[in-house]
LOMI-93292 format. One record per residue (C-alpha): residue number from 1; z, y, x. Coordinates in steps of 0.25 Angstrom, whole numbers, padded with zeros to 4 digits. Example, Ala and Ser with C-alpha at 12.3 -4.5 7.8 and 13.67 -1.06 7.14 Angstrom:
// residues 2
+-----+-------+-------+-------+
! seq !    zz !    yy !    xx !
+-----+-------+-------+-------+
!   1 !  0031 ! -0018 !  0049 !
!   2 !  0029 ! -0004 !  0055 !
+-----+-------+-------+-------+
//
This chain:
// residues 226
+-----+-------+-------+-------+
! seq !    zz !    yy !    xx !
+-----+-------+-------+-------+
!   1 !  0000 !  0000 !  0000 !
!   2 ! -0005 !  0013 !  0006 !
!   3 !  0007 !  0024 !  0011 !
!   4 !  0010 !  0037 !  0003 !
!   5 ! -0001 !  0046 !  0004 !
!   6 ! -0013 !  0035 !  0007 !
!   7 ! -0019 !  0039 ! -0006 !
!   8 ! -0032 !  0045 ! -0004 !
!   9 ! -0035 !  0050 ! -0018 !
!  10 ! -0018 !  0053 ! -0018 !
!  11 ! -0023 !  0062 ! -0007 !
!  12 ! -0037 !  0069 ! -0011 !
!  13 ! -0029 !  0072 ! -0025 !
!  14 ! -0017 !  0079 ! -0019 !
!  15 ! -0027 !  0086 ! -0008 !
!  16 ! -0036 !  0090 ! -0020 !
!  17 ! -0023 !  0094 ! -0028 !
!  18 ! -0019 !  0102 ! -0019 !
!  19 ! -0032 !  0111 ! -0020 !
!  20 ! -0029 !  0111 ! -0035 !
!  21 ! -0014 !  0116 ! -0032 !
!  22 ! -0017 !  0126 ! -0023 !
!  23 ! -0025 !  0135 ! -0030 !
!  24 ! -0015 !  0134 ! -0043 !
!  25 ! -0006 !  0140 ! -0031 !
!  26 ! -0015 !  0150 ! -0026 !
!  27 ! -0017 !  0156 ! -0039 !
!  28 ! -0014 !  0172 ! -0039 !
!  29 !  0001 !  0176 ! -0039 !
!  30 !  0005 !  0180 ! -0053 !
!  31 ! -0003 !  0167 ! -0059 !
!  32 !  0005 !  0162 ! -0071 !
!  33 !  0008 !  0146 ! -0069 !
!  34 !  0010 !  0135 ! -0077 !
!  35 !  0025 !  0131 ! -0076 !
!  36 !  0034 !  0120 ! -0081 !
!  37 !  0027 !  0113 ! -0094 !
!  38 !  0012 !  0114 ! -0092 !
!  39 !  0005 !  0103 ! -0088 !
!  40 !  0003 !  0103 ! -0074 !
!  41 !  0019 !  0103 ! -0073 !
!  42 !  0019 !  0090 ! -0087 !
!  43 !  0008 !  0083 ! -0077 !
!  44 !  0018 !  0085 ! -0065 !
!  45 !  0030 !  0081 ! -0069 !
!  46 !  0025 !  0069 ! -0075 !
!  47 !  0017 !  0066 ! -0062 !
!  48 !  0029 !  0068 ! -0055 !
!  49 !  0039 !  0059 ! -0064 !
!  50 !  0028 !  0048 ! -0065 !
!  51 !  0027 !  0048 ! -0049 !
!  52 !  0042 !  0048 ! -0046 !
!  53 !  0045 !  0037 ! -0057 !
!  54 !  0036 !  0026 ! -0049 !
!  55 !  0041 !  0033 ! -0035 !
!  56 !  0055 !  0030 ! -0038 !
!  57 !  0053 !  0015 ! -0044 !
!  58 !  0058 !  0003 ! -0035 !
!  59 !  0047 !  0003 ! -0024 !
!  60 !  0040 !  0016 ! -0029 !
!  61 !  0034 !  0021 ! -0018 !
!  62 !  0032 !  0008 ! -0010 !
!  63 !  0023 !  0004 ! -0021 !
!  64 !  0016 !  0016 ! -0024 !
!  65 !  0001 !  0018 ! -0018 !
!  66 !  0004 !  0033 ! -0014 !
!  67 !  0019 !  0035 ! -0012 !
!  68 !  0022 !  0024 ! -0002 !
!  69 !  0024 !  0030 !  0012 !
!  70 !  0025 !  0025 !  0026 !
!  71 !  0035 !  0026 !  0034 !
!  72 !  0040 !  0040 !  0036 !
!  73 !  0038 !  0046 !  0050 !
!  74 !  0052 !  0045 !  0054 !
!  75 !  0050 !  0029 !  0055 !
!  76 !  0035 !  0030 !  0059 !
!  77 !  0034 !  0023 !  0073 !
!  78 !  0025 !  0015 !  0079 !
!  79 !  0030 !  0000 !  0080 !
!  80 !  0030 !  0000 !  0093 !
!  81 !  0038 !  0012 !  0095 !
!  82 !  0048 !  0010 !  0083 !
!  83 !  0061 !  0006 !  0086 !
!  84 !  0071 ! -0006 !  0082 !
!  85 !  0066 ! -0009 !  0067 !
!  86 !  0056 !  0001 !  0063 !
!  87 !  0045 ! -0007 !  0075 !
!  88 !  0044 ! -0016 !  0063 !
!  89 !  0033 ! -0015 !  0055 !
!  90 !  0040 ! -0025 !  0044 !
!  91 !  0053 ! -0015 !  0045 !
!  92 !  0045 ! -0002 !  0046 !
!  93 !  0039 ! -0008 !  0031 !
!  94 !  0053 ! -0012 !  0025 !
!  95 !  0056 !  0003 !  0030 !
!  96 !  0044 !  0009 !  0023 !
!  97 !  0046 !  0002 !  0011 !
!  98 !  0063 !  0006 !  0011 !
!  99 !  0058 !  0020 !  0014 !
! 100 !  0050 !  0020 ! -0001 !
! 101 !  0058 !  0015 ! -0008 !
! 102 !  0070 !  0025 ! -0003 !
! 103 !  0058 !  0036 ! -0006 !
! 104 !  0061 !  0032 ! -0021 !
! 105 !  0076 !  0037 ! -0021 !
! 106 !  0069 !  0051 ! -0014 !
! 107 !  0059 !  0052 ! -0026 !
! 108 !  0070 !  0049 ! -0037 !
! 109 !  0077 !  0062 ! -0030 !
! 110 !  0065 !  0071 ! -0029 !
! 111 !  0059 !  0068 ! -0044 !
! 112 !  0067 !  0078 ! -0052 !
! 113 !  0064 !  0090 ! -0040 !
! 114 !  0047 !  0086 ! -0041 !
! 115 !  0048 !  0083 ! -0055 !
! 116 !  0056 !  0099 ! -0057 !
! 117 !  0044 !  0103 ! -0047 !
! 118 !  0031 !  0099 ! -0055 !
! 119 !  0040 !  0106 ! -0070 !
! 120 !  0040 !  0118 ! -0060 !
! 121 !  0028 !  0119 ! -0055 !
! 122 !  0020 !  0132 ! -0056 !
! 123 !  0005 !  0128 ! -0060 !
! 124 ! -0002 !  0140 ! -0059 !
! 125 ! -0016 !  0135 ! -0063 !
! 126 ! -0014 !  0122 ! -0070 !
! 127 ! -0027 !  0119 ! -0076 !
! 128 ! -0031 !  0119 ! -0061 !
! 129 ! -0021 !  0108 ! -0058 !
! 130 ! -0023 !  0097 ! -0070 !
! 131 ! -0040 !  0101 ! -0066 !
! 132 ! -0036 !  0096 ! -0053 !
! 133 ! -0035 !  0082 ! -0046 !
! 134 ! -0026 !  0072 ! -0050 !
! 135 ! -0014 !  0078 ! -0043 !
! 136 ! -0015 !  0092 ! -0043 !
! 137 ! -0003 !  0095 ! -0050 !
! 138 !  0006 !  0086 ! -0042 !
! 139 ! -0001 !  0093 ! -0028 !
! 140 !  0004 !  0106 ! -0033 !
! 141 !  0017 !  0102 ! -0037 !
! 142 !  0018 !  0095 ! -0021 !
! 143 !  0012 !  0111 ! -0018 !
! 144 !  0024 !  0116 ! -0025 !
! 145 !  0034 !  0105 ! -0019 !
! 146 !  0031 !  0106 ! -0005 !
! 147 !  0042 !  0096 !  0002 !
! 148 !  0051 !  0097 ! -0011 !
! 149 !  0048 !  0084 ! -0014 !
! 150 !  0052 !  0078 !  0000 !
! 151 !  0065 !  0088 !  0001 !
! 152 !  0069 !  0081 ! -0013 !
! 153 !  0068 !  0067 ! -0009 !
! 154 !  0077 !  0068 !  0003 !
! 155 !  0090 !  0071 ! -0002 !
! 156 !  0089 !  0058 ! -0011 !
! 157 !  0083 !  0050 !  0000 !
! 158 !  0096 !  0054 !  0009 !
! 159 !  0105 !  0048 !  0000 !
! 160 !  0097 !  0036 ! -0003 !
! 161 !  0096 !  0033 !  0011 !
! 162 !  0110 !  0037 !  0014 !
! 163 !  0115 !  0027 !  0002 !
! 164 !  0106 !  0017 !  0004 !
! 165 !  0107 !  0012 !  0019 !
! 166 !  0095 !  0005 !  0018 !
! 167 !  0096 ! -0005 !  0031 !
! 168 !  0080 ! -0005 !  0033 !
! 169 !  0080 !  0013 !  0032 !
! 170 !  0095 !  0012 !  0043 !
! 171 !  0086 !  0003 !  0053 !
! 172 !  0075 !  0012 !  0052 !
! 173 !  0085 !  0024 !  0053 !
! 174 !  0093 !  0018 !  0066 !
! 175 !  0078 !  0016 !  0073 !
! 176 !  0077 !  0030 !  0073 !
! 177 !  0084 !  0039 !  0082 !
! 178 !  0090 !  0051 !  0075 !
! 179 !  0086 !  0049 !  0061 !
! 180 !  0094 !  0048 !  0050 !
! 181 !  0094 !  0046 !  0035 !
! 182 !  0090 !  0059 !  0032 !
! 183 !  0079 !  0059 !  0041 !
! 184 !  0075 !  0045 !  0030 !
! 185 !  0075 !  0056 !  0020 !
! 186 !  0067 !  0065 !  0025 !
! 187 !  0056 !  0054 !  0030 !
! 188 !  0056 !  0047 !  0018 !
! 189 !  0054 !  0060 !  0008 !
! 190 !  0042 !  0064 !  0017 !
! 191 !  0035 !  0050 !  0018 !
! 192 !  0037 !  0050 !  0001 !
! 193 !  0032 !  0063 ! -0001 !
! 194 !  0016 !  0063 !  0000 !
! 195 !  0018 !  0050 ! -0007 !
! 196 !  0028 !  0055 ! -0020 !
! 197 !  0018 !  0066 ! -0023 !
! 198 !  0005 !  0057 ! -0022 !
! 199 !  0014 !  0048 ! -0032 !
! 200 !  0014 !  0060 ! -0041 !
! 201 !  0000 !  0065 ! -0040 !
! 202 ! -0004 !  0051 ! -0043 !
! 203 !  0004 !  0050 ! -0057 !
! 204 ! -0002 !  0065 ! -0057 !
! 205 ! -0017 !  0059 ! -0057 !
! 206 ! -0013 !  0047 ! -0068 !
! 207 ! -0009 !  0057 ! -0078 !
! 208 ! -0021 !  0064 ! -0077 !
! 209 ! -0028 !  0052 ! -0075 !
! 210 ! -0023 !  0048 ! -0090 !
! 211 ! -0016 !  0061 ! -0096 !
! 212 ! -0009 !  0051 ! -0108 !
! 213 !  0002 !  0048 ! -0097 !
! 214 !  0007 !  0060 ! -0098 !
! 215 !  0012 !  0058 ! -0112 !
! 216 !  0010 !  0073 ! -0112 !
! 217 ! -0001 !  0077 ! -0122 !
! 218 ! -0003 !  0091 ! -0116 !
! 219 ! -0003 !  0087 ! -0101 !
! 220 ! -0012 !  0077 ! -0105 !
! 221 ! -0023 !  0088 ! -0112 !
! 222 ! -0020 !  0096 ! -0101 !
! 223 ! -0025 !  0085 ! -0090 !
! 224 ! -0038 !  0082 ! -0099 !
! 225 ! -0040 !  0098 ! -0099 !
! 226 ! -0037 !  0098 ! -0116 !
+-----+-------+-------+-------+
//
């Protein structure tokens, strides 16, 4: 199963998004914008639940085509460099796989702060954005984000690590001179990131795809342009 992020069409879409976004943001000063109920916000926030309810199943991002990652940097060595356990590529898998599975616990933590993110978003020209490609709205809202989406996974990845002591993540730790749980954190929210937001442009793309999913019967009139 490919890595976060080894999506081409995941890819093209946000690159193509991200035209779509930054011309709603470079609108003239004084534009009046879209807030908090209209569709693009409805189209986010569902995106956004819909994404984090698969993330945060048992083995949610381990079995997702885009949001799987590799081993974050802070354990990428060669094998023949690595020391004790991680010069093992069956440990360095076991780590990989722990490492997903503790990214679910981050995305429980970080779901109400993107989900308050997309209800907040200023959409300046949104007939632009549900015109665009099939995740426009979710490449402004990571636009508007920045690292907010990182910065809200880690203090709840802290504590997960911290209570869990998970024996595969304390080898991988006592490798490894100077790093400690915190750095986990860190490594982990940023190796999740890219692949939590191609999670939601994807559930982004399905409901436009097939506007009914949405439940919603202006959103879905909205996205057929009625």
């Amino acid at each position: 199963m490919p890595a976060s992020g080894s999506n081409p069409l995941a890819r093209r879409d946000f690159l193509a998004g991200a035209v779509v976004a930054a011309g709603a943001l470079a609108l003239p000063a004084g534009a009046s914008g879209q807030v908090a109920d209209g569709p693009v916000q409805r189209l986010l926030v569902l995106s956004v639940q819909n994404a984090f309810a698969r993330l945060t199943m048992p083995d949610g991002f381990w079995n997702s085509r885009v949001a799987r990652f590799g081993l974050p940097v802070l354990f990428r060595k060669t094998s023949g460099a690595a020391p004790g356990p991680l010069g093992s590529d069956v440990f360095r898998e076991q780590l990989q796989h722990r490492l997903n599975n503790l990214a679910e616990s981050g995305a429980r933590g970080a779901a109400a702060t993107v989900v308050e993110a997309a209800r907040k978003l200023v959409v300046l020209d949104p007939a632009a954005v549900l015109r665009g490609p099939a995740s426009a709205a979710t490449t402004q809202l990571r636009l508007e984000m920045g690292s907010g989406l990182a910065n809200a996974m880690i203090p709840t990845l802290v504590q997960t690590l911290t209570a869990a002591q998970d024996p595969i993540v304390a080898q991988a730790v006592t490798a490894l001179v100077g790093v400690q749980l915190t750095d986990v954190a860190h490594a982990v929210a940023l190796a999740a990131d890219n692949g939590i937001w191609y999670e939601i442009g994807n559930a982004e793309a399905e409901i436009r795809t097939n506007p009914a999913l949405a439940n919603d019967p202006a959103l879905a009139a909205a996205l057929r342009g009625g």
